[in-house]
C-alpha positions in Angstrom: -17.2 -129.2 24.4 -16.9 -126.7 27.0 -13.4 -126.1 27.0 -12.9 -125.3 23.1 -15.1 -122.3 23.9 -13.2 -121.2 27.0 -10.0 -121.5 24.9 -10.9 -119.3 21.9 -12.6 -116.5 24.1 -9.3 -117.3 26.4 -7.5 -116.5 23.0 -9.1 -113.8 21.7 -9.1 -111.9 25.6 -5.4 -112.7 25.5 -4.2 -111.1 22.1 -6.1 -108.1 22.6 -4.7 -107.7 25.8 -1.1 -108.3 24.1 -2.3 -105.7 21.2 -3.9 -103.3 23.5 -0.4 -103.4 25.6 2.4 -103.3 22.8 0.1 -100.3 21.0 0.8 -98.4 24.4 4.1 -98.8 24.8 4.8 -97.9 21.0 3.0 -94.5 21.9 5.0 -93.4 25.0 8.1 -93.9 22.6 7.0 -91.6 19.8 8.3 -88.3 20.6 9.3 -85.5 18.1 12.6 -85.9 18.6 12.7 -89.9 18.1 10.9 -89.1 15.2 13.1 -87.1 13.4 16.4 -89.3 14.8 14.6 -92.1 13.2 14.3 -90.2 9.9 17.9 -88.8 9.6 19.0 -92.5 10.0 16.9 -94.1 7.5 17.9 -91.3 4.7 21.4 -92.0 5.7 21.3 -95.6 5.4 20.1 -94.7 2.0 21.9 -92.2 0.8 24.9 -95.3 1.2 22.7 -97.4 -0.4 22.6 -95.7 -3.2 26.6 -94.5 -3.3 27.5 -98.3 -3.1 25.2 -99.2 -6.3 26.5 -96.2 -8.2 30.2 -97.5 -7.9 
């Protein structure tokens, strides 16, 4: 009986440790610059996208 409620706290303590840690490293790697990198890709990748369904 015991141990069900040892697990799902155990549960619940681990994913919001795994949350609390991937949401912190996702911040450190949001710069400006990144940003806009990221951008200029995905409106590339689009831009050829749309040039290989208009032929």
């Amino acid at each position: 009986m015991y141990i069900w409620t040892l697990i799902t706290i155990g549960g619940m303590i681990l994913l919001g440790t795994a949350i609390i840690y991937a949401r912190s490293k996702n911040k450190a790697h949001d710069s400006a610059a990144e940003i806009a990198r990221t951008d200029a890709a995905a409106h590339r990748a689009r831009d050829a996208t749309d040039r290989e369904t208009d032929d």
